[in-house]
Biopython code that builds the backbone (N, CA, C, O; Angstrom):
import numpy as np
from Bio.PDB.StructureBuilder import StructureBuilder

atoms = [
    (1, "UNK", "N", (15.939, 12.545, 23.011)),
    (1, "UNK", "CA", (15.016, 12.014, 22.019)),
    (1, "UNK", "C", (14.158, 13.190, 21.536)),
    (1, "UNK", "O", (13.453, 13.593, 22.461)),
    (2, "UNK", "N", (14.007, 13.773, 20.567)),
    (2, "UNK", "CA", (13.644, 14.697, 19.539)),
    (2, "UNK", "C", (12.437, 14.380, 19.423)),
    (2, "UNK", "O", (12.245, 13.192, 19.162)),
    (3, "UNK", "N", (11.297, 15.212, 19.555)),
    (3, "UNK", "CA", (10.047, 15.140, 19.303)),
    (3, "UNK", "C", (9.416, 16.156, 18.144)),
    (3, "UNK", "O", (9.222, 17.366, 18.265)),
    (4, "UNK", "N", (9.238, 15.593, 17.366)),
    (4, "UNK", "CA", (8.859, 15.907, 15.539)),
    (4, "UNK", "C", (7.104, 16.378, 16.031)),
    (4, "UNK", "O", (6.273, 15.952, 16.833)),
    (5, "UNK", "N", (7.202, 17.731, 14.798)),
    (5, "UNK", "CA", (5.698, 17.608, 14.325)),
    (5, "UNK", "C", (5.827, 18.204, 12.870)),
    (5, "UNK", "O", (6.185, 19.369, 12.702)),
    (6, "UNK", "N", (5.518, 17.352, 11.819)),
    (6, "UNK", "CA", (5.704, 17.860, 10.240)),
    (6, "UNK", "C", (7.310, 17.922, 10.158)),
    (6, "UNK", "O", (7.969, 18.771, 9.558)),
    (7, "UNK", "N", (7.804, 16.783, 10.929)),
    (7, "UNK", "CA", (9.226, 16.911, 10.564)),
    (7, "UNK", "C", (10.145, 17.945, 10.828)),
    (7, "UNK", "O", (11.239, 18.112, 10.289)),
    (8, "UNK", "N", (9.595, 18.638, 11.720)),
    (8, "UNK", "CA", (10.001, 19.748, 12.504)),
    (8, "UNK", "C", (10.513, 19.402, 13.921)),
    (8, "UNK", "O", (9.754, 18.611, 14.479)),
    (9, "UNK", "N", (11.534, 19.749, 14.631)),
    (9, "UNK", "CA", (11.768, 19.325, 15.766)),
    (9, "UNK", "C", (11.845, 20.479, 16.805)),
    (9, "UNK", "O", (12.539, 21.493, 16.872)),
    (10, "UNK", "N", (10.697, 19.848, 17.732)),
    (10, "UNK", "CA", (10.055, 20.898, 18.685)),
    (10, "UNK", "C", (10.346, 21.322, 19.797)),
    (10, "UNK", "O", (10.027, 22.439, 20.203)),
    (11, "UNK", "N", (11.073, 20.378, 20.515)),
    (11, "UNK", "CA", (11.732, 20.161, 22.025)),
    (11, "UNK", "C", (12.429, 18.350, 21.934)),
    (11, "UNK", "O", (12.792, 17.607, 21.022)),
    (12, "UNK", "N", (12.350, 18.277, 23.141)),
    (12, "UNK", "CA", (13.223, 16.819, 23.288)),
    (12, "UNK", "C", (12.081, 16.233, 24.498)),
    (12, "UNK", "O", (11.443, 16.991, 25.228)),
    (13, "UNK", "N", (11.981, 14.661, 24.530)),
    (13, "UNK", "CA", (11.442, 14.195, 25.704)),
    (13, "UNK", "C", (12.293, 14.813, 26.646)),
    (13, "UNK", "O", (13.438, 15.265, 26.618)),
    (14, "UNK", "N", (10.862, 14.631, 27.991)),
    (14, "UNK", "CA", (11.613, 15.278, 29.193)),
    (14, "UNK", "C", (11.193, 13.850, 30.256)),
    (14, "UNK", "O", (10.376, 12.977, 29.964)),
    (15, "UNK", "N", (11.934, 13.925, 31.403)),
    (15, "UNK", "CA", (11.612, 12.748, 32.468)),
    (15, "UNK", "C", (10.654, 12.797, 33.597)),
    (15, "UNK", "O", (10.046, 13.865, 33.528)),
    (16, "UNK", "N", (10.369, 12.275, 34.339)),
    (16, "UNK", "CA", (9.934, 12.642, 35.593)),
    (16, "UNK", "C", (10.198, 13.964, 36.060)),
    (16, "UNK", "O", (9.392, 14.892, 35.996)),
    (17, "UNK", "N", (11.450, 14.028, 36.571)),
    (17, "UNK", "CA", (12.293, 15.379, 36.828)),
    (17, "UNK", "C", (11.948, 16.533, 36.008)),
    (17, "UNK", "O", (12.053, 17.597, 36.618)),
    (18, "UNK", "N", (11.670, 16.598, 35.123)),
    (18, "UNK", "CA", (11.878, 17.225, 33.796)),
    (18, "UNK", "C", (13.264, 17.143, 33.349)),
    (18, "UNK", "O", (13.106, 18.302, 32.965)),
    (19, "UNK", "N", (14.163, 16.950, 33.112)),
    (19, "UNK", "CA", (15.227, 16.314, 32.678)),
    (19, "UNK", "C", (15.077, 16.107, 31.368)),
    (19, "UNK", "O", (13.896, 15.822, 31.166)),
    (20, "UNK", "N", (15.796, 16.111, 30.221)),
    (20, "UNK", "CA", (15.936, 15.821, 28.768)),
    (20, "UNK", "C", (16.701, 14.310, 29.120)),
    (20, "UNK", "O", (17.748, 14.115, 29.738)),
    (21, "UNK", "N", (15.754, 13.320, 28.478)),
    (21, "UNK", "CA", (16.171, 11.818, 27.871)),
    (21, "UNK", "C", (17.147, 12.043, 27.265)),
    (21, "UNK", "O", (17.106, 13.072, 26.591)),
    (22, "UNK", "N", (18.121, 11.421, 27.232)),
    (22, "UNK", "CA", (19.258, 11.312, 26.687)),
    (22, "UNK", "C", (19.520, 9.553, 26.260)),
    (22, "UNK", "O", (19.948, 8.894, 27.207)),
    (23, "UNK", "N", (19.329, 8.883, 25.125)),
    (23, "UNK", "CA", (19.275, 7.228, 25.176)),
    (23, "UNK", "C", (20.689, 6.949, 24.634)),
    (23, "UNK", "O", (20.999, 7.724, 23.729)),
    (24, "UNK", "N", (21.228, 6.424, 24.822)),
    (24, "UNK", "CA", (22.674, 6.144, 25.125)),
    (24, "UNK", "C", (22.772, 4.163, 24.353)),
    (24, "UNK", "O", (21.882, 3.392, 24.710)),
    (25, "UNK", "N", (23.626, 3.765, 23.607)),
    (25, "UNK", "CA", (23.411, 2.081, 23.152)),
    (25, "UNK", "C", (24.166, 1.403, 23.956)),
    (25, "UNK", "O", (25.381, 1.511, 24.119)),
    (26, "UNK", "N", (23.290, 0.565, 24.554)),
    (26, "UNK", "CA", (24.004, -0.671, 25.625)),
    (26, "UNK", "C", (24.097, -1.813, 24.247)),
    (26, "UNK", "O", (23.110, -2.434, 23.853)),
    (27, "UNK", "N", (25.349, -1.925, 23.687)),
    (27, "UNK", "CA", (25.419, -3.185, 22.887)),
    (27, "UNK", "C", (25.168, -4.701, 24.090)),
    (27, "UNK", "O", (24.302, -5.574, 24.163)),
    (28, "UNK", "N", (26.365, -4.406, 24.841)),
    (28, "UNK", "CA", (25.965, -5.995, 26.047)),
    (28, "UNK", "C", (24.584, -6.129, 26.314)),
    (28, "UNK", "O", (24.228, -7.284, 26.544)),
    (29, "UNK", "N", (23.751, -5.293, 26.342)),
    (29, "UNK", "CA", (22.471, -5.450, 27.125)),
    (29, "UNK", "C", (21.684, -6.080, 25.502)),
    (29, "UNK", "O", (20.694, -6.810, 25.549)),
    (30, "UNK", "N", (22.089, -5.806, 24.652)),
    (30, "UNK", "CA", (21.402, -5.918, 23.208)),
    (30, "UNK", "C", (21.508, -7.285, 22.842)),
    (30, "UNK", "O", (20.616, -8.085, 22.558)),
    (31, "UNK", "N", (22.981, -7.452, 22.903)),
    (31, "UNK", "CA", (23.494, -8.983, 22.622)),
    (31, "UNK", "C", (22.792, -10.051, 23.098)),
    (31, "UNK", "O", (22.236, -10.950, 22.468)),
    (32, "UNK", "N", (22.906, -9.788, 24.763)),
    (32, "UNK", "CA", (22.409, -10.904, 25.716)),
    (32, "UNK", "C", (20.981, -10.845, 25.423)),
    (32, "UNK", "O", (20.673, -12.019, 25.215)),
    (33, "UNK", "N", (19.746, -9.978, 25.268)),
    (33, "UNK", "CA", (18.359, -10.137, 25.040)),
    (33, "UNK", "C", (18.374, -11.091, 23.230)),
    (33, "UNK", "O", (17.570, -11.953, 22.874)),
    (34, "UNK", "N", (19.575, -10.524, 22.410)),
    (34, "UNK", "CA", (19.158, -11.075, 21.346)),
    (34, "UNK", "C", (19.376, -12.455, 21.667)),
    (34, "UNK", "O", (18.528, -13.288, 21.349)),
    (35, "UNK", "N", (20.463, -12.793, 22.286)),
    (35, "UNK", "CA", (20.832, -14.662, 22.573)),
    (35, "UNK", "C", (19.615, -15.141, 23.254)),
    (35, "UNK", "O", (18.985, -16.094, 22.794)),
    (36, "UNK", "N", (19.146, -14.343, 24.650)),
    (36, "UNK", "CA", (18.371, -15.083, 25.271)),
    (36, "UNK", "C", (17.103, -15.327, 24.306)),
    (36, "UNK", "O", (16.520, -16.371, 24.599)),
    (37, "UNK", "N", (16.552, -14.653, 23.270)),
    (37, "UNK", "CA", (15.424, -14.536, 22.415)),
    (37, "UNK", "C", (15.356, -15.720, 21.195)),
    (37, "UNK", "O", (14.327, -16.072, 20.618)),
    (38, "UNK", "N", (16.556, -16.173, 20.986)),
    (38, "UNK", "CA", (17.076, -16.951, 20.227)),
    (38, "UNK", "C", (17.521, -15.974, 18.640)),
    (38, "UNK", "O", (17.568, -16.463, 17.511)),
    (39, "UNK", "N", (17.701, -15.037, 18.879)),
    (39, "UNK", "CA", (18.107, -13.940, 17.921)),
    (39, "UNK", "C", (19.441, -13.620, 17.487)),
    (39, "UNK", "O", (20.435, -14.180, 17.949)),
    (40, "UNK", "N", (19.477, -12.609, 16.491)),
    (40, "UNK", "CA", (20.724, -12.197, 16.304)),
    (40, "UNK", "C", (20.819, -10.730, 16.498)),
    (40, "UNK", "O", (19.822, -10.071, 16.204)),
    (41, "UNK", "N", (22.265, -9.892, 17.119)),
    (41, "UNK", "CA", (22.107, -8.714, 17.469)),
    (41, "UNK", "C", (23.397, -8.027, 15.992)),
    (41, "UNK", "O", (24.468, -8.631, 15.930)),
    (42, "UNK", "N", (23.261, -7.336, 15.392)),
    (42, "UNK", "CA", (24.074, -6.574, 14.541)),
    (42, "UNK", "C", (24.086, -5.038, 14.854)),
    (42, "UNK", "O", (23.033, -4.517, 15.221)),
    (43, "UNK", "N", (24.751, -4.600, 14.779)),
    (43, "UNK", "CA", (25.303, -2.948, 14.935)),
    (43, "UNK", "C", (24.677, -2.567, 13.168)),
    (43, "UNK", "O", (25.097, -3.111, 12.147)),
    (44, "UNK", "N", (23.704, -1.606, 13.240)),
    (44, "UNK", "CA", (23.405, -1.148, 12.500)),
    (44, "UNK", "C", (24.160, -0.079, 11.706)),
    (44, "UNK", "O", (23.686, 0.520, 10.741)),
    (45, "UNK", "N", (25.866, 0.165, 12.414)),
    (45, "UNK", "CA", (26.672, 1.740, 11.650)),
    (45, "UNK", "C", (26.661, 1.478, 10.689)),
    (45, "UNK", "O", (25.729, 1.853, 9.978)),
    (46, "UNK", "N", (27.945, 0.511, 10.060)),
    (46, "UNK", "CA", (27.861, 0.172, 9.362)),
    (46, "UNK", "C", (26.868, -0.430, 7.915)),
    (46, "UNK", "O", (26.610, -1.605, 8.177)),
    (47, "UNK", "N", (26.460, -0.185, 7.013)),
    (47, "UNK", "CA", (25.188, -0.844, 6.320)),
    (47, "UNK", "C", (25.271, -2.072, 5.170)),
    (47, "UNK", "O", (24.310, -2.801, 4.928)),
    (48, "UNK", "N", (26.581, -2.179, 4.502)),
    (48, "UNK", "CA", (26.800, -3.239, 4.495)),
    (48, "UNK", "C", (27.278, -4.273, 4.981)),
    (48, "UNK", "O", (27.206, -5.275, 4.271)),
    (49, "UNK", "N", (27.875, -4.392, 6.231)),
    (49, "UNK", "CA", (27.946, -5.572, 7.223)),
    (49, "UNK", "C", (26.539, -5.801, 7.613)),
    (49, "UNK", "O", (26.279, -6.955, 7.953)),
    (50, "UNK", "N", (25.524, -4.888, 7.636)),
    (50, "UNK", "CA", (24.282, -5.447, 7.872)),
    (50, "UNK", "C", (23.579, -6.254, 6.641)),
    (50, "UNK", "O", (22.849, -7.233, 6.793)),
    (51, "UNK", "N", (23.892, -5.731, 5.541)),
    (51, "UNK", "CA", (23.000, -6.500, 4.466)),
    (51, "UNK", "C", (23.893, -7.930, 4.364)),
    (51, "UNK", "O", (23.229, -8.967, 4.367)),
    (52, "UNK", "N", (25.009, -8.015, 4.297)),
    (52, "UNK", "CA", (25.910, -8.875, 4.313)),
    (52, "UNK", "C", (25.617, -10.337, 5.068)),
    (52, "UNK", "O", (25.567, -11.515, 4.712)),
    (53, "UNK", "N", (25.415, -9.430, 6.585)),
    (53, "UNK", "CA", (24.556, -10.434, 7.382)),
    (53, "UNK", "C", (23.025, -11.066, 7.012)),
    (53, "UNK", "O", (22.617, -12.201, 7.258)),
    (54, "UNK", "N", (22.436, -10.144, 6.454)),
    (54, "UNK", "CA", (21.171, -10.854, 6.242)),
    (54, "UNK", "C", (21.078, -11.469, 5.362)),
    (54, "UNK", "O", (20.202, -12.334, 5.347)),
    (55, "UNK", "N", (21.995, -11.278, 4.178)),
    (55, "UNK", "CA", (22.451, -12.179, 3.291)),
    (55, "UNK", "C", (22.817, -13.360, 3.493)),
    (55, "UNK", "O", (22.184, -14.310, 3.032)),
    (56, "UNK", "N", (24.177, -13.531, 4.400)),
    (56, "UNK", "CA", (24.588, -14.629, 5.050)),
    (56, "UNK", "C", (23.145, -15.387, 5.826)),
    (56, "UNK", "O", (23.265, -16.612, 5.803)),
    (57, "UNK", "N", (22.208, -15.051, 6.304)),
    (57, "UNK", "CA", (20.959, -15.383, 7.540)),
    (57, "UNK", "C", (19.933, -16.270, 6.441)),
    (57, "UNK", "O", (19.472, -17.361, 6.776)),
    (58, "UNK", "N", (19.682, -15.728, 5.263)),
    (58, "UNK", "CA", (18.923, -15.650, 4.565)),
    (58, "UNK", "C", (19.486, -17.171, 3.831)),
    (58, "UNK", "O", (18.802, -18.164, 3.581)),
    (59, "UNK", "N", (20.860, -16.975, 3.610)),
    (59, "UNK", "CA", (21.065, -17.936, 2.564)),
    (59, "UNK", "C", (21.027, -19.110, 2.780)),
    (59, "UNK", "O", (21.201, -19.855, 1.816)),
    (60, "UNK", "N", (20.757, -19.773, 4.293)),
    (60, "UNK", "CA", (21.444, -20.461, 5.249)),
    (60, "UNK", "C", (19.952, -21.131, 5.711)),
    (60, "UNK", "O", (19.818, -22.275, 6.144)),
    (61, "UNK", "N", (18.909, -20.180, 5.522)),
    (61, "UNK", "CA", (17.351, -20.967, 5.596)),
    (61, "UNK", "C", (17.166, -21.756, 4.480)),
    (61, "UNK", "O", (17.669, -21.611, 3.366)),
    (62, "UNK", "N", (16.288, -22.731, 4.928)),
    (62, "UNK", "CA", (15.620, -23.814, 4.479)),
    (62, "UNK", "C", (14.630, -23.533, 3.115)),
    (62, "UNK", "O", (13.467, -23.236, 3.387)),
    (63, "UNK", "N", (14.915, -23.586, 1.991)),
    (63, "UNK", "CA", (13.855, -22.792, 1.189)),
    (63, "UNK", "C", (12.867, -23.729, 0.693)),
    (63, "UNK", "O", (13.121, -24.643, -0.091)),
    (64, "UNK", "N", (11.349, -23.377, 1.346)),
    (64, "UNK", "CA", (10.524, -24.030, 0.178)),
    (64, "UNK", "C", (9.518, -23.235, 0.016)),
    (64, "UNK", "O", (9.350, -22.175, 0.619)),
    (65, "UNK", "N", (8.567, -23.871, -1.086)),
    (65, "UNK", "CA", (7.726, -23.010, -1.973)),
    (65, "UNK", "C", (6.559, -23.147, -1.107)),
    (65, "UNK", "O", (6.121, -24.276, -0.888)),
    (66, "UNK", "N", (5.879, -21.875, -0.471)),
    (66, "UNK", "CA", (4.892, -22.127, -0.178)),
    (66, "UNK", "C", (3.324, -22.655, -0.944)),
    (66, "UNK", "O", (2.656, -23.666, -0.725)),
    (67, "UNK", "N", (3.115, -21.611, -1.819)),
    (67, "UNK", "CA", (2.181, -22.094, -2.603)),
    (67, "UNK", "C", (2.601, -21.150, -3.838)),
    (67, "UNK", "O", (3.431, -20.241, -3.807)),
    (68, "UNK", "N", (1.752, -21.626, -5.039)),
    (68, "UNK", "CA", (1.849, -21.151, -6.063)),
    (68, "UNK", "C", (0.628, -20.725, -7.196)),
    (68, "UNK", "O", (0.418, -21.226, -8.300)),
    (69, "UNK", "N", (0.322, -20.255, -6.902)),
    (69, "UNK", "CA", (-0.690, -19.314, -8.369)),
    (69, "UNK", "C", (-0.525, -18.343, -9.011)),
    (69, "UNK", "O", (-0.068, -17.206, -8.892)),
    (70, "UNK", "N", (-1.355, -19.509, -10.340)),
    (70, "UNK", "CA", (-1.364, -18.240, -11.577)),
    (70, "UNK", "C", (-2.316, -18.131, -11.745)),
    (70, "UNK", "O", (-3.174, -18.993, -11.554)),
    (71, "UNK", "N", (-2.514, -16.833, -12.234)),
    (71, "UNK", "CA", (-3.408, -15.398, -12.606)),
    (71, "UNK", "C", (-2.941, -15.736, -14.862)),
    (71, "UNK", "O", (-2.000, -16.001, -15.611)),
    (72, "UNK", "N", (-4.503, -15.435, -14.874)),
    (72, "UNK", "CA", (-4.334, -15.442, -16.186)),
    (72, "UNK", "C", (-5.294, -13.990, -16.539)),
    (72, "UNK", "O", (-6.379, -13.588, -16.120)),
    (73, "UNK", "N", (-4.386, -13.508, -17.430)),
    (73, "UNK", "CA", (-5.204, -11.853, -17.479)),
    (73, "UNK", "C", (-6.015, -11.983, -19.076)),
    (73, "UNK", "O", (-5.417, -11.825, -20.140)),
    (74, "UNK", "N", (-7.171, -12.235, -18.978)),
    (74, "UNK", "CA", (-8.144, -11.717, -20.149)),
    (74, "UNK", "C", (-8.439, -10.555, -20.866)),
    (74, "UNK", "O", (-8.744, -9.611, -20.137)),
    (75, "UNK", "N", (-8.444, -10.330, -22.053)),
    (75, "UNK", "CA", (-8.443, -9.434, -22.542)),
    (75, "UNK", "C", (-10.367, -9.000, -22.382)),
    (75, "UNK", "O", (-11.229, -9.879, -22.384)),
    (76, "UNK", "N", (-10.641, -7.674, -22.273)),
    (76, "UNK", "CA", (-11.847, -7.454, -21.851)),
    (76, "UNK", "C", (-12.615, -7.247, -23.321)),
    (76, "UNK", "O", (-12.021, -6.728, -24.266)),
    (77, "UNK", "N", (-13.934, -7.684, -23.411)),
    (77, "UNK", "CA", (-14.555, -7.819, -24.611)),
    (77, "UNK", "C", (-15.684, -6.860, -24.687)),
    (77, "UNK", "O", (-15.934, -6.189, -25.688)),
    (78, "UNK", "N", (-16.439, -6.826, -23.431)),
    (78, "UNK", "CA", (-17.518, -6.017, -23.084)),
    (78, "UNK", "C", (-17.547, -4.774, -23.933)),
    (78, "UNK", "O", (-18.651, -4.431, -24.356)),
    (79, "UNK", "N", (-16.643, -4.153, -24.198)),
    (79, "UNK", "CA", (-17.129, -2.375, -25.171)),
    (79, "UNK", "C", (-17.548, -2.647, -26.533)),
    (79, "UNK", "O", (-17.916, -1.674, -27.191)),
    (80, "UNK", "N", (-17.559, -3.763, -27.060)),
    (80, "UNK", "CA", (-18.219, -3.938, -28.462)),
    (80, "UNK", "C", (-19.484, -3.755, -28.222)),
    (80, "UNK", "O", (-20.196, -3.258, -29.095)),
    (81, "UNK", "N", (-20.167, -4.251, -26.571)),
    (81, "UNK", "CA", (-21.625, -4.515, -26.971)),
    (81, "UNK", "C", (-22.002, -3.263, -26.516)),
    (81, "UNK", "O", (-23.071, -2.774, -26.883)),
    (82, "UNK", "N", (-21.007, -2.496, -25.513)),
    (82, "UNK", "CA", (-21.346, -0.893, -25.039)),
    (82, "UNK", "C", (-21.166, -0.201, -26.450)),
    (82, "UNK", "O", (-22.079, 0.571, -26.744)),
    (83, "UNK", "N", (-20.507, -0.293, -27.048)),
    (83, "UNK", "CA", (-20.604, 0.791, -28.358)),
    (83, "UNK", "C", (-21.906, 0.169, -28.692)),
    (83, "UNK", "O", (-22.947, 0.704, -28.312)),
    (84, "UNK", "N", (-21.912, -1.162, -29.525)),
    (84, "UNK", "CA", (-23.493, -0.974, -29.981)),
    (84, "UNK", "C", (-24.882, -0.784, -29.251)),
    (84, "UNK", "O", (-25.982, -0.692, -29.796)),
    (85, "UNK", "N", (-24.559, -0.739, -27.734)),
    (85, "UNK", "CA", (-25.935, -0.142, -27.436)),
    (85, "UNK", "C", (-25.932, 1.183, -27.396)),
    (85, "UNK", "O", (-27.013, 1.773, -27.415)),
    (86, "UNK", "N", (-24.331, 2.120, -27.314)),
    (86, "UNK", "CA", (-24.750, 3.561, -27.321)),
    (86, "UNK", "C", (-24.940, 4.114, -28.641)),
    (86, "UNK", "O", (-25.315, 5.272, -28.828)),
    (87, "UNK", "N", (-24.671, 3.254, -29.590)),
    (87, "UNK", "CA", (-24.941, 3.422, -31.059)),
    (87, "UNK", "C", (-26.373, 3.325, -31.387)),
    (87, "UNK", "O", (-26.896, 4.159, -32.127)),
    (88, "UNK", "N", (-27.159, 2.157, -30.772)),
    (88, "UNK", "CA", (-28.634, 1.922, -31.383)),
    (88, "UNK", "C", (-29.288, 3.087, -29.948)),
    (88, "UNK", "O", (-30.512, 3.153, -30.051)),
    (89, "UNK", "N", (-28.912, 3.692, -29.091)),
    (89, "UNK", "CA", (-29.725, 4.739, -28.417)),
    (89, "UNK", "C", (-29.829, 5.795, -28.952)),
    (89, "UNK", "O", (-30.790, 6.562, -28.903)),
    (90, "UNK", "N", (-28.628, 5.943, -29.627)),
    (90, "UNK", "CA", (-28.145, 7.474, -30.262)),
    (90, "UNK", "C", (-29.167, 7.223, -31.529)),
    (90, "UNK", "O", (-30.056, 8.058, -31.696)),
    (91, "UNK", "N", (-29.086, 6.270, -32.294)),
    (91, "UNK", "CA", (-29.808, 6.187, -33.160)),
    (91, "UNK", "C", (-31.593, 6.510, -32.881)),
    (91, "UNK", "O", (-32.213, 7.238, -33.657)),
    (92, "UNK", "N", (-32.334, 5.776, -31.534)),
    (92, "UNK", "CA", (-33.061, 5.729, -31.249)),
    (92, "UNK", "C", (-33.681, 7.105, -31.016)),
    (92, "UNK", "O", (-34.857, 7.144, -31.375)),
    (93, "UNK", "N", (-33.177, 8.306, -30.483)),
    (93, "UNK", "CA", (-33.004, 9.114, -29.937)),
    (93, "UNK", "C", (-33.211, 10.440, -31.049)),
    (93, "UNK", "O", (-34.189, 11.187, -31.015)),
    (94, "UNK", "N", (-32.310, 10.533, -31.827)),
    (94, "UNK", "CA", (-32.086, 11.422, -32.754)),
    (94, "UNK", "C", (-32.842, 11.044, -34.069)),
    (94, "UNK", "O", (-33.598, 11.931, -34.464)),
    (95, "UNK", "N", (-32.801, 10.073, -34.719)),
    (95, "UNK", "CA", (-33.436, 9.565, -35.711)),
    (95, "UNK", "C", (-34.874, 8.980, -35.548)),
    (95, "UNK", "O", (-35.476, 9.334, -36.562)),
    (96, "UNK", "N", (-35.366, 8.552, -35.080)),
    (96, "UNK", "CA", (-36.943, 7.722, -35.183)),
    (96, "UNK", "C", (-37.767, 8.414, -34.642)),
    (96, "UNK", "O", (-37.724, 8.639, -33.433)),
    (97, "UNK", "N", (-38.838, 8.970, -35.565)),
    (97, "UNK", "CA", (-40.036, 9.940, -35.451)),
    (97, "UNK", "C", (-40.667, 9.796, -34.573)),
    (97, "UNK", "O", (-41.208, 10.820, -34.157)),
    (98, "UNK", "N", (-40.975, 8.367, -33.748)),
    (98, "UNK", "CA", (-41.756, 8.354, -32.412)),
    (98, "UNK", "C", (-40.474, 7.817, -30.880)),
    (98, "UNK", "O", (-39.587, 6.965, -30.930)),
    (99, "UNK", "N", (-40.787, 8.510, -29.962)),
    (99, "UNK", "CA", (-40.397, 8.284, -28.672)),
    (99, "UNK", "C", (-40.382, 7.360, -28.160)),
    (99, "UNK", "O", (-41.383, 6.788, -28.590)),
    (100, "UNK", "N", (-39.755, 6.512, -27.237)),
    (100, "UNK", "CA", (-40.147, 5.626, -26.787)),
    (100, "UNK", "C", (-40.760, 5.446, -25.510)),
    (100, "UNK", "O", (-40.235, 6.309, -24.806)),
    (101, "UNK", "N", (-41.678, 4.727, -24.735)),
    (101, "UNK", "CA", (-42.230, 5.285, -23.553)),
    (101, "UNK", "C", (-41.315, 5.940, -22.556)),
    (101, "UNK", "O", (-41.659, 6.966, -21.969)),
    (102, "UNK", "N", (-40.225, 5.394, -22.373)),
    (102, "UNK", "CA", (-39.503, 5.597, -21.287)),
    (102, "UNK", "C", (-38.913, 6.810, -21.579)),
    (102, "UNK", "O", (-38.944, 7.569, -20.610)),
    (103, "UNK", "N", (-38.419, 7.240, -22.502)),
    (103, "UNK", "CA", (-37.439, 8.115, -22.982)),
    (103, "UNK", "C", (-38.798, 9.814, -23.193)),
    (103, "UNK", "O", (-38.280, 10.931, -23.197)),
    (104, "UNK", "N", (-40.423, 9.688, -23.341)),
    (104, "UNK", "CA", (-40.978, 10.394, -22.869)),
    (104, "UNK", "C", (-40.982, 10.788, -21.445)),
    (104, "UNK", "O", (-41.064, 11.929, -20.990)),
    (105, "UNK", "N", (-40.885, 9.726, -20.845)),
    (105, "UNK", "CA", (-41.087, 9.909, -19.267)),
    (105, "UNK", "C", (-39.814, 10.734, -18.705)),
    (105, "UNK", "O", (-39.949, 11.584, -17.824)),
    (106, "UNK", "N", (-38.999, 10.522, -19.087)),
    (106, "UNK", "CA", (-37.479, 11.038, -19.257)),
    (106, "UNK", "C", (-37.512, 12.470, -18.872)),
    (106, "UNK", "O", (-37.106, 12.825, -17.766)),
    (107, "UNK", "N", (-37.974, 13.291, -19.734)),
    (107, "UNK", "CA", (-38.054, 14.670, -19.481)),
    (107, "UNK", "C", (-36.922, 15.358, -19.117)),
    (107, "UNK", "O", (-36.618, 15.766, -17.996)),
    (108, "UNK", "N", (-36.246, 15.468, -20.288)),
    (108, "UNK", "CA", (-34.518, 15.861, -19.850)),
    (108, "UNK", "C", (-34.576, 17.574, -20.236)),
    (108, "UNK", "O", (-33.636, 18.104, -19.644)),
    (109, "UNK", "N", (-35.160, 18.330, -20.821)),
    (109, "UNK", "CA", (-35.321, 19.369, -21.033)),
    (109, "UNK", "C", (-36.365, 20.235, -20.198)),
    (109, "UNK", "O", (-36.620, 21.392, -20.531)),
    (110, "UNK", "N", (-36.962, 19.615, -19.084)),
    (110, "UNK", "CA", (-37.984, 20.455, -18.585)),
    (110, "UNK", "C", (-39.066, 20.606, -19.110)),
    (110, "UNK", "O", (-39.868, 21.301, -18.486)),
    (111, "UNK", "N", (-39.460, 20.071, -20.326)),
    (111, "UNK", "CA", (-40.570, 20.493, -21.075)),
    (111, "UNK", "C", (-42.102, 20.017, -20.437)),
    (111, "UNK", "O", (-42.259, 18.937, -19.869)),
    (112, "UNK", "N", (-43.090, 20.929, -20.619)),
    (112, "UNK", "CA", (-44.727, 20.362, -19.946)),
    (112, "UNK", "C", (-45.396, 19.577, -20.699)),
    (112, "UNK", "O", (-46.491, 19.153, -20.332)),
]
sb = StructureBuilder()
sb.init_structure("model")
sb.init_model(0)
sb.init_chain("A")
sb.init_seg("    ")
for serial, (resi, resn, name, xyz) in enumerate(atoms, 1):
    if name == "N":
        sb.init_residue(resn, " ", resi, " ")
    sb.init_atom(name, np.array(xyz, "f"), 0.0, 1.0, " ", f" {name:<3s}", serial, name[0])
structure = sb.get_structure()
């Protein structure tokens, strides 16, 4: 068993002994845990006898609808009233001979 770091392979597990793991496939031992589990055991070599199977597994359940919702997507309206307030600030700002309190208090230039 290959021990990765960044997908790099560094050494192998070692055992008690120090010994290199070596894991070996007991299909009988696989089978019988999948029966006793109430499961199914498939040999993964192959990859379409596996989809095949889950196909077959799949088709063979009971289908119902759990629940169902809809989503209704709104179109967003909000930037009409953001343009016209950055429109009447800009206006406020650049154009009108007196300040407004807040926008004195402001002090965006450093000025005394």
């Amino acid at each position: 068993i290959p021990l990765k770091e960044k997908g790099i392979v560094t050494g192998y597990i070692k055992d008690g002994q120090g010994e290199t793991v070596i894991s070996k496939l007991n299909e009988p031992l696989l089978m019988e845990l999948a029966q006793q589990a109430g499961g199914y055991y498939q040999n993964g070599n192959n990859t379409q006898e596996v989809v095949n199977f889950i196909k077959d597994k799949l088709g063979k359940m009971n289908k119902t609808e759990f629940e169902a919702k809809e989503y209704s997507d709104f179109k967003d309206q909000f930037q009409w009233f953001l343009g016209f307030a950055i429109g009447f600030l800009f206006l406020d700002i650049f154009f009108l001979e007196r300040k407004t309190w807040w926008l004195k208090n402001l002090n965006l230039f450093n000025e005394k």
